[in-house]
C-alpha positions in Angstrom: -55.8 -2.7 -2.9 -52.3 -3.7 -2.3 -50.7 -5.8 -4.9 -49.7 -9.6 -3.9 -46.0 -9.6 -3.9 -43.5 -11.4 -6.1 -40.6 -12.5 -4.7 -37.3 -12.1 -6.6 -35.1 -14.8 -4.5 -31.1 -14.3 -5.5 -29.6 -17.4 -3.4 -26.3 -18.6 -2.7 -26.8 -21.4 -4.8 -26.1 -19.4 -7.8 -29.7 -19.0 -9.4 -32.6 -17.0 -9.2 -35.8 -18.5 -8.1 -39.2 -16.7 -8.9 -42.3 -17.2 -6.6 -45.4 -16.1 -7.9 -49.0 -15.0 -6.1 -51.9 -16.6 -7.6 -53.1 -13.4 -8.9 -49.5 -12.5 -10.7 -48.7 -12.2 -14.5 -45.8 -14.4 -16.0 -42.4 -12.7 -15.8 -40.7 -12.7 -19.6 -38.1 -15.5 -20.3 -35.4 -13.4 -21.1 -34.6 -12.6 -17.5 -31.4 -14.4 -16.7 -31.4 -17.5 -14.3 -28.4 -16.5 -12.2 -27.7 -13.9 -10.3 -25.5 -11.2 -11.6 -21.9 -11.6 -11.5 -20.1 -7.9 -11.6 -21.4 -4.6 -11.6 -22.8 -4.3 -15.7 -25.0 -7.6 -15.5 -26.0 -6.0 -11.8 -27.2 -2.9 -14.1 -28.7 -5.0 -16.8 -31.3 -7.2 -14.3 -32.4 -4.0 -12.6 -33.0 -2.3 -15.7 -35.3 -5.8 -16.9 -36.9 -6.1 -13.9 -37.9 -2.3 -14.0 -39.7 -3.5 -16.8 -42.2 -5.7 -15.6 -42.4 -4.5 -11.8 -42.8 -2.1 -9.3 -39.8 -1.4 -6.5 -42.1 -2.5 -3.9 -42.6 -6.0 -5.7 -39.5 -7.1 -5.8 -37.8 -8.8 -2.4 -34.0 -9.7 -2.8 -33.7 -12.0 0.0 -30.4 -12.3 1.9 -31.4 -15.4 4.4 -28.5 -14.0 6.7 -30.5 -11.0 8.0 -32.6 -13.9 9.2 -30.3 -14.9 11.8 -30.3 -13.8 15.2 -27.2 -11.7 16.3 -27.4 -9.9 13.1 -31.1 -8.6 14.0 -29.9 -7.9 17.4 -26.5 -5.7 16.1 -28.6 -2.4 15.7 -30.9 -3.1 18.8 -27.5 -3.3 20.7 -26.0 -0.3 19.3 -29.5 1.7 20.5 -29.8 0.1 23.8 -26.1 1.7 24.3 -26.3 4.7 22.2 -25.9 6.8 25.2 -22.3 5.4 25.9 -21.3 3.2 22.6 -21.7 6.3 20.1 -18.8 8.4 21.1 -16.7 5.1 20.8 -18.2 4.2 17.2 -15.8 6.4 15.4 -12.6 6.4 13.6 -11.0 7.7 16.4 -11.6 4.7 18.9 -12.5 1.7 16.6 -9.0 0.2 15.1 -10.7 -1.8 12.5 -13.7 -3.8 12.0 -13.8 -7.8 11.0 -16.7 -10.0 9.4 -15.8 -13.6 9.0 -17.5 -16.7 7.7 -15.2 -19.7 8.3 -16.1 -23.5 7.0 -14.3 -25.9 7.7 -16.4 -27.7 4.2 -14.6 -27.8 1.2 -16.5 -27.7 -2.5 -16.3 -31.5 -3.6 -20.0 -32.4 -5.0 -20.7 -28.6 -5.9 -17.5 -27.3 -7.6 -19.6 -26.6 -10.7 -21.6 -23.4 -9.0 -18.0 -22.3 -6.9 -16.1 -22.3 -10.7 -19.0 -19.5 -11.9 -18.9 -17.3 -8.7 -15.6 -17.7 -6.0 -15.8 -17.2 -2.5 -16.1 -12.8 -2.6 -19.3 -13.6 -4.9 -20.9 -16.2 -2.7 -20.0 -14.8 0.2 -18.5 -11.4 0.9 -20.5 -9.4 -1.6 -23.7 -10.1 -0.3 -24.0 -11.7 3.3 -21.1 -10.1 4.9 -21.4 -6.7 3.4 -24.8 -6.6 5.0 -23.3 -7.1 8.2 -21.0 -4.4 8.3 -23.7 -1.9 6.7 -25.7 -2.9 10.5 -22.3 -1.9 11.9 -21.5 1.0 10.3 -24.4 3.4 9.8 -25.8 6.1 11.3 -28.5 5.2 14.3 -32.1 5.3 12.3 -34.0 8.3 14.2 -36.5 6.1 16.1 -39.1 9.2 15.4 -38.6 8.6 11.2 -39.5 5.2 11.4 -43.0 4.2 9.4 -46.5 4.3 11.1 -46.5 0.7 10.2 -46.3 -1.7 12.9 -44.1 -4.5 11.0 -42.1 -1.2 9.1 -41.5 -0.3 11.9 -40.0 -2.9 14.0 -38.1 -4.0 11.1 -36.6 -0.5 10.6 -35.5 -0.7 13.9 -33.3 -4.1 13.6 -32.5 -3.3 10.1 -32.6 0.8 9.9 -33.5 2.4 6.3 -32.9 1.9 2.6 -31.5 5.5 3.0 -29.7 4.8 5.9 -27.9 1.7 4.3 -27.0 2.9 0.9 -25.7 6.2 2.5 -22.9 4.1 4.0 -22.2 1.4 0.7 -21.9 5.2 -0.9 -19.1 5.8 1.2 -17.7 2.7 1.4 -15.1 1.9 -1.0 -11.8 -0.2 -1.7 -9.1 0.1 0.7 -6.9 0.4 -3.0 -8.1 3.5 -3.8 -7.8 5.6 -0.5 -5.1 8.6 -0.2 -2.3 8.0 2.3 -1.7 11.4 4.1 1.2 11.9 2.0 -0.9 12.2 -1.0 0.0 8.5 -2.2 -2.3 5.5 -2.7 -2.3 3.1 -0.4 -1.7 -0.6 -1.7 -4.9 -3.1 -2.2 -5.5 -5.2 0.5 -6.2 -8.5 -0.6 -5.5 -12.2 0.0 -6.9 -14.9 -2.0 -6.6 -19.0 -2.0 -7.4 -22.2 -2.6 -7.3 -25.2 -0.5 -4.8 -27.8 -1.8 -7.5 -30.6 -2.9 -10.1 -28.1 -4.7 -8.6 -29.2 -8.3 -9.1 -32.7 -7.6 -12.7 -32.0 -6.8 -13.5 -30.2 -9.8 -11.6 -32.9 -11.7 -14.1 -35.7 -10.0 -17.0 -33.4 -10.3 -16.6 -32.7 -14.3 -15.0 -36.6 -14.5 -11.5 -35.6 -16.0 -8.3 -35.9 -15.1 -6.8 -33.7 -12.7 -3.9 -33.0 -14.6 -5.9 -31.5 -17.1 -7.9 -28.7 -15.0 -6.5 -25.5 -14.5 -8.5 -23.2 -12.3 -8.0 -20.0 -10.5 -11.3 -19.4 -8.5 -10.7 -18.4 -4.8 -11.7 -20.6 -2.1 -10.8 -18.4 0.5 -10.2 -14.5 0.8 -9.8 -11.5 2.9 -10.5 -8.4 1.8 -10.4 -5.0 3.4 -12.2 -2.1 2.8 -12.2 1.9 3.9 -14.8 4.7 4.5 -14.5 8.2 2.9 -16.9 9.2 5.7 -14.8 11.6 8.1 -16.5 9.7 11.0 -14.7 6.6 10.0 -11.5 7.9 9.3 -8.3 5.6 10.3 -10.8 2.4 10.6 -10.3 -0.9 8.9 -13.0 -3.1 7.9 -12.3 -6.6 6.9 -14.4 -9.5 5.4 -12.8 -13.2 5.5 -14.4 -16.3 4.1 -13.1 -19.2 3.3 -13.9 -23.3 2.7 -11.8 -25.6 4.4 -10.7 -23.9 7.1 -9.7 -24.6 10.6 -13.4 -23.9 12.2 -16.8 -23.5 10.9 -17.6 -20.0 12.8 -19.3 -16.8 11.6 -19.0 -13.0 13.6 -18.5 -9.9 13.0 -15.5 -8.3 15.6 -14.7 -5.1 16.5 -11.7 -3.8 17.8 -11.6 -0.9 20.1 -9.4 1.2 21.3 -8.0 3.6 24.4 -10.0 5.7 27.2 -8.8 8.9 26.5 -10.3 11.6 24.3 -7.3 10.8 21.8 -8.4 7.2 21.1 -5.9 5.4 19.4 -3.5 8.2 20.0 -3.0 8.8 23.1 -5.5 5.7 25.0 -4.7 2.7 26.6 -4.0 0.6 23.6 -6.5 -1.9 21.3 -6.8 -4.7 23.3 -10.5 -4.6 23.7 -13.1 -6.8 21.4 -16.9 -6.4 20.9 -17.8 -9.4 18.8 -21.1 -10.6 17.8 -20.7 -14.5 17.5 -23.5 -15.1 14.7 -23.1 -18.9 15.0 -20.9 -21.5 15.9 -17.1 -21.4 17.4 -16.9 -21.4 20.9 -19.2 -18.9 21.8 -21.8 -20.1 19.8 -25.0 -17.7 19.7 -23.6 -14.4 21.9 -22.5 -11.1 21.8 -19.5 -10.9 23.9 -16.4 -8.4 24.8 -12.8 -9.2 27.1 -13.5 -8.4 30.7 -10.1 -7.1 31.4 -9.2 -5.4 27.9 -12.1 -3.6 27.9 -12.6 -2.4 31.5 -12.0 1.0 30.9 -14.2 1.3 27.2 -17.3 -0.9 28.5 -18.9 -0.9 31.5 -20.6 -4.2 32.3 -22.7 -2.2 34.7 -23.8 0.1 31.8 -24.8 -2.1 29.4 -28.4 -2.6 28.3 -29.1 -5.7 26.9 -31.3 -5.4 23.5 -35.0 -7.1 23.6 -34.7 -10.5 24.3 -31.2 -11.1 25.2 -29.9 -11.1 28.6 -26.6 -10.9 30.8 -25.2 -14.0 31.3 -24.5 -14.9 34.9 -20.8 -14.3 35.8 -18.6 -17.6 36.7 -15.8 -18.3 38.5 -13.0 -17.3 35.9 -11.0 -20.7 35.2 -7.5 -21.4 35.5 -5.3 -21.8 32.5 -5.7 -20.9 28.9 -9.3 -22.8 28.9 -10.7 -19.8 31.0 -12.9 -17.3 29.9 -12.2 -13.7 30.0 -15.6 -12.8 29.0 -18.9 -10.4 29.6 -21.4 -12.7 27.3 -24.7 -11.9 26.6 -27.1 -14.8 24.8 -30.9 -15.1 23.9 -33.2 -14.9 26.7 -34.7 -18.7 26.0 -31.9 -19.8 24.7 -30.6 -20.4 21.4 -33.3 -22.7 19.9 -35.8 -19.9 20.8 -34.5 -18.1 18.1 -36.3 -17.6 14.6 -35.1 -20.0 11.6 -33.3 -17.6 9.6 -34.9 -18.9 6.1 -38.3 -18.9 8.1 -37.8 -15.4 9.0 -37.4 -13.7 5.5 -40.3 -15.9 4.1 -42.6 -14.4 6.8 -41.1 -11.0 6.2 -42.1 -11.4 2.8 -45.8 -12.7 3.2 -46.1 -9.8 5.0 -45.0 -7.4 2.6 -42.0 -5.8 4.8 -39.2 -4.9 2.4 -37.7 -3.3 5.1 -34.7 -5.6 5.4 -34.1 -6.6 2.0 -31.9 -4.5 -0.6 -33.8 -1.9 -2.9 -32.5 -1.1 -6.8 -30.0 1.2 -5.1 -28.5 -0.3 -2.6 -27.9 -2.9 -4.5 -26.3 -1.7 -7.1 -24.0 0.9 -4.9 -23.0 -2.4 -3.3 -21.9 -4.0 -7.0 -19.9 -0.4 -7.1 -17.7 -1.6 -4.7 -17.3 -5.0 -5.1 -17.2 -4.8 -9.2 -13.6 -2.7 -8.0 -12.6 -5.2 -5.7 -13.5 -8.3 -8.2 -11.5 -6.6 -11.2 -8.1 -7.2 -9.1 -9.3 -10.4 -7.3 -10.1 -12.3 -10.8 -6.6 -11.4 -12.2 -4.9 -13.0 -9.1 -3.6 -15.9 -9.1 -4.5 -17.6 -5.6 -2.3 -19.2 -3.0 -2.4 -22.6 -1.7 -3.5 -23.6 1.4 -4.0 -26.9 3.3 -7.2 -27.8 4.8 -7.9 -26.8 8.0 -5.8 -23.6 7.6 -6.7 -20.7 9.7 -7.5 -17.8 7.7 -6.4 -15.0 10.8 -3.2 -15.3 9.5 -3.3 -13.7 6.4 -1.6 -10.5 6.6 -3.6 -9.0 3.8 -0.9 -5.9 3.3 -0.6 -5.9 -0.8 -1.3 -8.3 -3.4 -0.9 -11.7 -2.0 -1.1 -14.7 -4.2 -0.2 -13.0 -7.5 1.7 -15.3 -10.0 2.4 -17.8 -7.5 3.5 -20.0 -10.3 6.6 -21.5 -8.7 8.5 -24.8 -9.1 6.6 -25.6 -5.4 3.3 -24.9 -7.0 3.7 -27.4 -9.4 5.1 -30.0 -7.1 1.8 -29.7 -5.4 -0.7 -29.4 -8.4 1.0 -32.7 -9.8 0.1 -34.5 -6.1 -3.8 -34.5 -8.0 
């Protein structure tokens, strides 16, 4: 008889909410009731909840595997296996870019951002799951589990194995080798929007002058692969409150037509991005007509189960035009699951298939507990509202002891 699950729910809003079955026993008290916050306390709430449950009782839900474009990222790569693969290397793909832009700052909820930051919130967890969709290996559709639900899931979301095979090789762009045997320097950018002082000062009812803070409300961290597949390749993650948009994709940037890639091809002009939500494109995976003419052939795509082609228009005049092969949801995008909705149902239906086991989880803590070491010790830059978070050239360690007599003119605005 198969156990009623229990559902182990780490949210975004910094604690851990338990939902029992009827039929389960109590958990102990002594588990903790927020999520982990580096790799040790990671360690420590796996080892508890080894304790009291079975792997297949616990569901970490990530509500952003809910949401349409990234159930359709692995779908898309199948569809086009036959002509996408020999592109999805090193060789051809320049770098890779996840971003979460908001143009919300913190005021009203400072008191969870001052425990976490923007990498814990956001880059460690939802954005790292996108990239894992973009960077594995193709699940072998003949693996897959006799179960129906297993199945389809394993499909849109490929394996446990599959996934913690590539956070395994994943690692911080700090500790790579240059070819000439030396390290390369840490990419990473960190900030804070001018403002985010005087909303912790309202939210904790002090005065600003007496807050001192350095939690990130912005960053950009890149990462590397050890994976000789990926070698050369790039792969970003942005977030950030307070920014120019509120948008969400994951980009990637390809390059050349010849069997040198990079090298010796036609340049890296040519963008595949999956537009998760909002921005212009809304709900769409889309790539440059002209840039990529010689990487993607409209003509060639297949379009992954329930999406279609969107009907080519009369290219517009001016910068307002679109240069762009768009494919959206076949019924458009209210037809498409409520993400939240989505992982609930997963879950009464005991598919696990999406969520993160013991292992992946904690390989995933492995590389952010490297990144988080350095990004806690910076000291973050200031930016205004509405800044636009492309422009960080995130070449070395940028916002380190920006402690400057222009700092201070702008603290003391607060």
């Amino acid at each position: 008889m198969r156990k009623c699950p229990i559902l182990v729910c780490v949210c975004g809003q910094g604690s851990i909410f338990w939902f029992y079955s009827l039929t389960s026993p109590s958990l102990p008290p002594s588990l903790p009731p927020s999520p982990p916050q580096d790799l040790p306390s990671a360690e420590a709430l796996a080892h508890d909840l080894a304790q009291h449950l079975e792997e297949e009782e616990i569901y970490r839900v990530d509500h952003y595997m809910g949401k349409g474009v990234v159930q359709a990222i692995l779908p898309f790569r199948q569809a086009n296996k036959h002509w996408l693969e020999a592109l999805w290397t090193g060789k051809h793909v320049a770098s890779v870019e996840v971003s979460m832009k908001e143009t919300e700052d913190c005021e009203g909820r400072t008191s969870f951002y001052e425990g976490y930051g923007v990498i814990r919130d956001v880059l460690q967890n939802h954005l790292t799951q996108v990239l894992v969709l973009l960077k594995m290996d193709l699940p072998d559709s003949s693996s897959s589990s006799s179960s129906s639900s297993s199945s389809s899931s394993s499909s849109v979301f490929g394996s446990h194995r599959h996934r913690t095979a590539v956070l395994e090789q994943l690692t911080f762009l700090g500790e790579m080798d240059t070819p000439d045997g030396d390290q390369t320097h840490a990419s990473i950018y960190v900030g804070q929007y001018q403002g985010y002082l005087a909303h912790v000062a309202s939210d904790r009812r002090s005065e600003p002058l007496f807050v001192k803070t350095t939690v990130p409300t912005a960053a950009s961290v890149t990462l590397a692969s050890r994976h000789p597949r990926w070698e050369g390749a790039r792969f970003t993650l942005k977030a950030g409150k307070a920014l120019d948009k509120r948008t969400s994709y994951a980009k990637v940037v390809l390059c050349g037509d010849g069997e040198g890639g990079r090298e010796e091809g036609t340049g890296c002009g040519c963008e595949l991005s999956f537009n998760i939500q909002g921005g212009a494109l809304g709900t769409a995976i889309a790539w440059n007509r002209t840039a990529c003419a010689g990487l993607i052939n409209p003509k060639a795509v297949q379009t992954p189960p329930g999406w279609v082609m969107e009907e080519e228009e009369e290219e517009e005049e001016g910068e307002g035009g679109r240069d762009l092969h768009v494919l959206r949801p076949k019924d458009g995008e209210s037809s498409l699951p409520n993400a939240y909705e989505f992982v609930v149902e997963a879950v009464l239906a005991g598919d696990r298939s999406m969520f993160l086991g013991t292992e992946e989880l904690l390989h995933q803590w492995r590389v952010w507990d490297r990144v988080l070491t350095r990004a806690d010790a910076m000291e973050p830059e200031l930016y205004p509202a509405g800044f636009a978070l492309d422009e960080v050239e995130v070449t070395g360690f940028i916002g380190v002891g920006a402690e400057g007599e222009e700092e201070e003119e702008v603290r003391e605005e607060f």
